[in-house]
C-alpha positions as CSV (number, residue, x, y, z in Angstrom):
1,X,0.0,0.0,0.0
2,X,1.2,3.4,-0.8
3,X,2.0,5.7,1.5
4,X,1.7,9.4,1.8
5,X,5.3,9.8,2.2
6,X,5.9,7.8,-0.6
7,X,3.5,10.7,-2.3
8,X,5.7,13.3,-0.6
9,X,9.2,11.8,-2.1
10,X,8.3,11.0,-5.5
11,X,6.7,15.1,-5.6
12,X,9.5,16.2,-3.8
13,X,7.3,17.9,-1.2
14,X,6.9,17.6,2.8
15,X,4.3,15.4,3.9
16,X,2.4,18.4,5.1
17,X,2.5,19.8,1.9
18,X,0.4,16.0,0.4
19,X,-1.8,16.5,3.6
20,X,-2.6,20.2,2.7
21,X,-3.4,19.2,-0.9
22,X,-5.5,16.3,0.1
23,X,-8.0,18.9,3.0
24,X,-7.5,21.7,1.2
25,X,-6.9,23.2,4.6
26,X,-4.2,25.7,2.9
27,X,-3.0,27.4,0.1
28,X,-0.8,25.5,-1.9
29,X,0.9,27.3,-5.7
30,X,-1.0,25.5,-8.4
31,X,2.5,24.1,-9.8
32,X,2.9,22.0,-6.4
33,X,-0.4,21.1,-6.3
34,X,-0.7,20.0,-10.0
35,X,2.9,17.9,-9.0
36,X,1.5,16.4,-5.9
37,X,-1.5,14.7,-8.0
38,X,0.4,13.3,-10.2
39,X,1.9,11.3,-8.1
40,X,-1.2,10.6,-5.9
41,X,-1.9,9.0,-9.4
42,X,1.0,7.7,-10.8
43,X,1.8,5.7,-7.5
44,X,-1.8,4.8,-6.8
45,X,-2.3,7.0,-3.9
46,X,-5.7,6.3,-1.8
47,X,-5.8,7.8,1.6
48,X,-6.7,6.2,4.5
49,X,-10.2,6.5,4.9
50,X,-10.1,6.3,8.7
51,X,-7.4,8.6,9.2
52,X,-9.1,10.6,6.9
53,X,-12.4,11.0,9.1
54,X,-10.6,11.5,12.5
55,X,-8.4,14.1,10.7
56,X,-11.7,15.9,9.0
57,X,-14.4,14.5,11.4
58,X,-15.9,13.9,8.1
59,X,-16.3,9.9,7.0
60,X,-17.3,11.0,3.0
61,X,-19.9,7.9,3.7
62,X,-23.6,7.9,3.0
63,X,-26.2,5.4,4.9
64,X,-28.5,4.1,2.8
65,X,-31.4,2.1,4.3
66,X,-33.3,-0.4,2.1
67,X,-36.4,-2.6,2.3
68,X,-35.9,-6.5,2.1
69,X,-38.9,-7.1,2.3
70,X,-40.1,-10.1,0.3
71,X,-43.6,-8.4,-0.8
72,X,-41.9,-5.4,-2.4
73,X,-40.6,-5.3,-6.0
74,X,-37.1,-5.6,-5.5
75,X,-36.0,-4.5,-9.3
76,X,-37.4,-0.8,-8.2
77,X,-35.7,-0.8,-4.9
78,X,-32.3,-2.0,-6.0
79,X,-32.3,0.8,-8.8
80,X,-32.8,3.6,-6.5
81,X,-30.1,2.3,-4.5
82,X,-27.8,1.9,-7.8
83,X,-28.8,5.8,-8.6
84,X,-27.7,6.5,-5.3
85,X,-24.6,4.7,-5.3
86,X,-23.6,6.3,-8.4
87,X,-24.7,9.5,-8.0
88,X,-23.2,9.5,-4.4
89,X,-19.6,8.6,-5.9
90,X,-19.6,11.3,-8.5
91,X,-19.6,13.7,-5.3
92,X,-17.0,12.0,-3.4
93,X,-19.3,9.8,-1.3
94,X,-19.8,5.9,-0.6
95,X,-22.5,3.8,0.4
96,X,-23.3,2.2,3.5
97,X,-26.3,-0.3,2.9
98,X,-28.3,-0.4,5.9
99,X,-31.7,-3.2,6.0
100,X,-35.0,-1.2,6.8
101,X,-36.3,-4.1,8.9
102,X,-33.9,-3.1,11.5
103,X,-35.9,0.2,12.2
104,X,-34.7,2.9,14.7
105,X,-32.1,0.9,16.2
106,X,-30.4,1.4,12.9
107,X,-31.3,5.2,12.7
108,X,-29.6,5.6,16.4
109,X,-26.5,3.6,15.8
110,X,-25.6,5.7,12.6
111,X,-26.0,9.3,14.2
112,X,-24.7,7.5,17.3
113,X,-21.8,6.7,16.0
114,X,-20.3,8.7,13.1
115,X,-20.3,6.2,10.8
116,X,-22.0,8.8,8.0
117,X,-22.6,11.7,7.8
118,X,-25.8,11.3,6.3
119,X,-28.7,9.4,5.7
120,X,-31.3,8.5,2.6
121,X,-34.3,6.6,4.2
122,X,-36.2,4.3,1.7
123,X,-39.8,3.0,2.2
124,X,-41.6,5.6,4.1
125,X,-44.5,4.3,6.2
126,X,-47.3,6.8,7.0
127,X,-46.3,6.9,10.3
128,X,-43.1,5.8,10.3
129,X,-41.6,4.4,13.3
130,X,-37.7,5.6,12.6
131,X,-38.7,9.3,11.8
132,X,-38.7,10.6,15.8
133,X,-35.0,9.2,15.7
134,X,-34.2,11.0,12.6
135,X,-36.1,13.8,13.9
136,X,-33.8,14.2,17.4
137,X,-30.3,13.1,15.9
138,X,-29.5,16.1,14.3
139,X,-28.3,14.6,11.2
140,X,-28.6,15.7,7.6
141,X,-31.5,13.0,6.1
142,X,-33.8,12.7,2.9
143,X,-35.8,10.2,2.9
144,X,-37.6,8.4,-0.8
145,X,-41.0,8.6,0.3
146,X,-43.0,11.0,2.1
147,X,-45.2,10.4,5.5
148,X,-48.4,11.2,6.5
149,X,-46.4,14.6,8.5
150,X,-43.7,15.6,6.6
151,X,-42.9,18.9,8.9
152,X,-39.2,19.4,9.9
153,X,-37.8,16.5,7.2
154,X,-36.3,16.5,3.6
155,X,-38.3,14.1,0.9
156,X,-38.2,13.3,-2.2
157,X,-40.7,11.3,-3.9
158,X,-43.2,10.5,-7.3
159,X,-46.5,12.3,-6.0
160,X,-48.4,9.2,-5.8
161,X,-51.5,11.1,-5.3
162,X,-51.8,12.4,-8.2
163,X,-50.9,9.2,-9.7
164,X,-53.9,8.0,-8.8
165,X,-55.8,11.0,-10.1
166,X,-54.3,11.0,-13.0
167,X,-55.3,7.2,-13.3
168,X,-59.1,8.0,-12.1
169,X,-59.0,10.8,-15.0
170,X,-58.1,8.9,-18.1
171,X,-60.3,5.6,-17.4
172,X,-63.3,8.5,-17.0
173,X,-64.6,7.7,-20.3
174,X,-67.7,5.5,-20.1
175,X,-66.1,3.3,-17.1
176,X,-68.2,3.4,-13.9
177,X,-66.9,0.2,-12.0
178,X,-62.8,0.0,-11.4
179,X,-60.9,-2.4,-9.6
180,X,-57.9,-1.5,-8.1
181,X,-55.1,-4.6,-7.7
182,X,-52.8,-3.4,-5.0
183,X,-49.7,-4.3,-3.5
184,X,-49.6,-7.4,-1.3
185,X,-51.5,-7.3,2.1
186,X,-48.2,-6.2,3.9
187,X,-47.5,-3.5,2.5
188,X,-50.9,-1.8,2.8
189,X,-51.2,-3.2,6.6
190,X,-47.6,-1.2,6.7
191,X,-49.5,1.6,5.6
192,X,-46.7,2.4,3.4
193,X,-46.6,5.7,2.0
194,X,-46.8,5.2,-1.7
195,X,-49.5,2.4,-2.0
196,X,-52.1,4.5,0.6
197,X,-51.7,7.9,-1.2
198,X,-52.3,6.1,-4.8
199,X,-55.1,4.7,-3.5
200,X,-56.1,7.8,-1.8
201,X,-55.7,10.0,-4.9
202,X,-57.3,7.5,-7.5
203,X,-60.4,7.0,-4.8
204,X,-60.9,11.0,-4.5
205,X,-60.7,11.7,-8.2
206,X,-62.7,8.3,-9.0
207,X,-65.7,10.0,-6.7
208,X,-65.8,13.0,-8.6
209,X,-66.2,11.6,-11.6
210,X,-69.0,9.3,-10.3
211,X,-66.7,6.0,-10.7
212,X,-67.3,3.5,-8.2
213,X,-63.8,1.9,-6.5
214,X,-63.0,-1.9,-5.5
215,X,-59.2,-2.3,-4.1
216,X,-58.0,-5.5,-3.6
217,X,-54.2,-6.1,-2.5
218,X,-53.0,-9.0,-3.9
219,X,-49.4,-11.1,-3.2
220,X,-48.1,-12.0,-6.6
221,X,-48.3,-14.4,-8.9
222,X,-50.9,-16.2,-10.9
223,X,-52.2,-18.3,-8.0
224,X,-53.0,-15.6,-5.9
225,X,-54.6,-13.6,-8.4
226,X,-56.8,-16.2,-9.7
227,X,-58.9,-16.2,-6.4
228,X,-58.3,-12.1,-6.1
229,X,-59.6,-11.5,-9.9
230,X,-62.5,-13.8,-9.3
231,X,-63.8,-12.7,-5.7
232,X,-63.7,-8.8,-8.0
233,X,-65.8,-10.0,-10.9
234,X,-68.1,-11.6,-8.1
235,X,-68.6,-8.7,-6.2
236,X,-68.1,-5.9,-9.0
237,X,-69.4,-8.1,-12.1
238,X,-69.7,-4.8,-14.4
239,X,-66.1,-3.7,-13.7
240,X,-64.3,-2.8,-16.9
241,X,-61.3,-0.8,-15.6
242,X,-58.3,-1.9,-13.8
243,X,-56.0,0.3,-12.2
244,X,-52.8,-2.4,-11.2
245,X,-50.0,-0.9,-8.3
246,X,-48.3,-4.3,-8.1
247,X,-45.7,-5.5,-10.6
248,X,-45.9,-9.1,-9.8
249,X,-49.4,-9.3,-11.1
250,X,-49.2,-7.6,-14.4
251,X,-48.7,-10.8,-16.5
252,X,-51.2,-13.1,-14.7
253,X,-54.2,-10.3,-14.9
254,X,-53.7,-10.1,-18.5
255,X,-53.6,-14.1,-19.1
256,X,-56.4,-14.5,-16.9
257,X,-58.7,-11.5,-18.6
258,X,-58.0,-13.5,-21.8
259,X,-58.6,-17.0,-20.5
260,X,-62.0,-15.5,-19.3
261,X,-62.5,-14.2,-22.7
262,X,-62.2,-10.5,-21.8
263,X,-60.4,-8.9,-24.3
264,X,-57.6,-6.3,-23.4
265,X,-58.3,-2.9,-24.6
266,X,-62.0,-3.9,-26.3
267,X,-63.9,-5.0,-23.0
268,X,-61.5,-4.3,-19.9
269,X,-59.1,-1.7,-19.9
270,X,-55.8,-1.9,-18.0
271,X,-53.9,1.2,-16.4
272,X,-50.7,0.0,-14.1
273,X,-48.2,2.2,-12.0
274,X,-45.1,0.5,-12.7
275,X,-41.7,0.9,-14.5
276,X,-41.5,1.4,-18.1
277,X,-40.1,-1.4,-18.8
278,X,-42.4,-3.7,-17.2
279,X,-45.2,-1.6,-19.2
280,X,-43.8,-2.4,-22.2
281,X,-43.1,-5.2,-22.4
282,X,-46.0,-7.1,-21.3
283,X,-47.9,-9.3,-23.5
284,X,-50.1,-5.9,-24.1
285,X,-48.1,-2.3,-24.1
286,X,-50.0,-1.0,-21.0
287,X,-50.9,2.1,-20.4
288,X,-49.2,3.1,-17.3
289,X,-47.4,5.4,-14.9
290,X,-43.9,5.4,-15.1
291,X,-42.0,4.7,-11.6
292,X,-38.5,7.0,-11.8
293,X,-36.9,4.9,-10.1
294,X,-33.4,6.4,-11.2
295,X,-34.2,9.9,-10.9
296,X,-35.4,9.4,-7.0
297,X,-32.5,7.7,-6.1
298,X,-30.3,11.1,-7.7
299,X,-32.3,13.5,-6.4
300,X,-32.5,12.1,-3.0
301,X,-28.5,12.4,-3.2
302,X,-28.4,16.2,-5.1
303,X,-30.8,17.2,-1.9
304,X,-28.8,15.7,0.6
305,X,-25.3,17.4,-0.7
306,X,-27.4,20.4,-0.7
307,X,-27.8,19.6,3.1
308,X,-24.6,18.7,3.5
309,X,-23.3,22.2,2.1
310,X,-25.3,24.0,4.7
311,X,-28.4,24.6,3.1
312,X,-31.1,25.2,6.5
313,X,-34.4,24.3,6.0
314,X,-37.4,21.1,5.2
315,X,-37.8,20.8,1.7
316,X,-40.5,18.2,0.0
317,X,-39.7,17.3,-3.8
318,X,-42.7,15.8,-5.2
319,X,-41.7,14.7,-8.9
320,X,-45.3,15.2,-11.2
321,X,-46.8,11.7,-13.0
322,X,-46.4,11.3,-16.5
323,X,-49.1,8.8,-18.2
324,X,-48.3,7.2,-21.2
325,X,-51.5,5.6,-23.4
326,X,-50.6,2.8,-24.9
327,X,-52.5,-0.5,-25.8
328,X,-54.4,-1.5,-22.8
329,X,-56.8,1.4,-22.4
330,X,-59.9,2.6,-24.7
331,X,-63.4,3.7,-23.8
332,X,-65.9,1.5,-21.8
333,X,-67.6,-1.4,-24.4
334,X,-71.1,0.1,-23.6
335,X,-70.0,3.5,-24.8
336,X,-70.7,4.0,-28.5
337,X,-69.1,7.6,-29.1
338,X,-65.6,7.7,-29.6
């Protein structure tokens, strides 16, 4: 391993001098300082990281909690964290991965400790049981999500609310009955942030448009849904609108609507909240709300270097719903004008 006084002899500088470059602590003339990094790279030159926070009281590390749960979509979650990762080490910053299901504890030991400076929360319950933690540790946080009180917190997040209006708006056209295939029971007994305020939005705009609502939460897979889709039709047998929040799902309903001999847009339509590239390519190009993934996980880091940088306040970053139409959506059967 190279060492910084190997840096300092092959610049032909003091040790202090390689320190000074590395803080920035001092002035140092542009020729030395141009000399000293090239060594740093021509030798290979990391420094201690360690040494590096008790000389700063800075650990350049991020704490990153994630869900692992097993009803949650994982492909989402894991490329939130990737964005964060990446965008985290183009300002100088790792990762530490944290687990969600270990809850405060996790929250205390990290502004506890020192070992980040900062924290991105992921999966934000309504009322979330790590946020009086976050709230008293005096630590620069954002979390992906956004609870039921937001006051006093940094959040970024898709405005699932008006995903659901939006949702609620474009099946208004002749539908009167929708079902709504949710996450899995967990996650709505969680009361987790996203999956209520869909719901929330899509039932509010649904009722002003005179559009009755049936939400079912559903684990995935075809077995489940086959008893899910059929206790809907038996309570909702006019229902010609499907709103899906649940990823797992997305292939079975349309198998299942054709097996039944509903056909997919003609007499059900099917509007999803999901990634794009689960939308497109399902056996039908569904219409659907696009899940930005990426850009959450980059904004979530971009707001906490602005934190990070001294920038006081709450700040709540609500990123507006896009709806694409695509294949799986058209005009109730019993409505003749187009």
């Amino acid at each position: 391993m190279v060492t910084l006084a190997e840096v300092a002899r092959h610049a032909g500088v003091s040790a202090s001098t390689v320190s000074y470059v590395l803080s920035g602590k001092r002035s140092i003339s542009a020729a030395t300082r141009q000399r000293v990094r090239d060594s740093i790279e021509h030798l290979g030159y990391h420094p201690h990281a360690g040494a590096r926070a008790l000389a700063s009281s800075r650990s350049r590390v991020i704490a990153l909690m994630v869900p692992l749960c097993t009803d949650m979509y994982v492909p989402v979650m894991m490329e939130i964290a990737i964005a964060v990762a990446t965008t985290a080490r183009a300002h100088g910053y790792d990762v530490l991965l944290l687990t969600g299901e270990e809850g405060p504890a996790a929250v205390q030991r990290v502004t506890g400790s020192g070992l980040a400076e900062a924290m991105i929360l992921m999966d934000i319950q309504l009322d979330d049981e790590r946020l009086p933690s976050l709230r008293g540790g005096g630590q620069p946080a954002v979390l992906v999500g956004l609870p039921a009180d937001p006051s006093g917190l940094t959040c970024v997040d898709l405005d699932f609310t008006a995903t659901g209006a939006l949702c609620a708006d474009h099946l208004a056209v002749g539908h009167r009955e929708l079902a709504v295939i949710g996450e899995a029971p967990g996650v709505h007994e969680r009361h987790t942030g996203f999956a209520e305020r869909t719901l929330a939005g899509l039932r509010d705009r649904a009722a002003r448009h005179g559009i009755s609502v049936l939400h079912r939460p559903c684990e995935g897979g075809y077995g489940p849904l086959v008893g899910t889709l059929g206790r809907i039709f038996d309570e909702r047998p006019g229902t010609t609108g499907f709103v899906v929040q649940n990823e797992a799902v997305v292939e079975p309903l349309l198998a299942l609507l054709r097996q039944d001999g509903r056909a997919v847009p003609e007499d059900v339509s099917v509007v999803a909240v999901c990634p794009e590239q689960v939308a497109t390519q399902a056996s039908v190009r569904l219409t659907s709300v696009a899940v930005p993934a990426q850009e959450l996980g980059r904004r979530a880091v971009e707001l906490l270097m602005a934190k990070l940088r001294g920038r006081p306040g709450e700040e709540v970053v609500l990123l507006p719903p896009e709806l694409t139409v695509r294949d799986s959506s058209g005009w109730a059967p019993d409505v003749n004008c187009r």
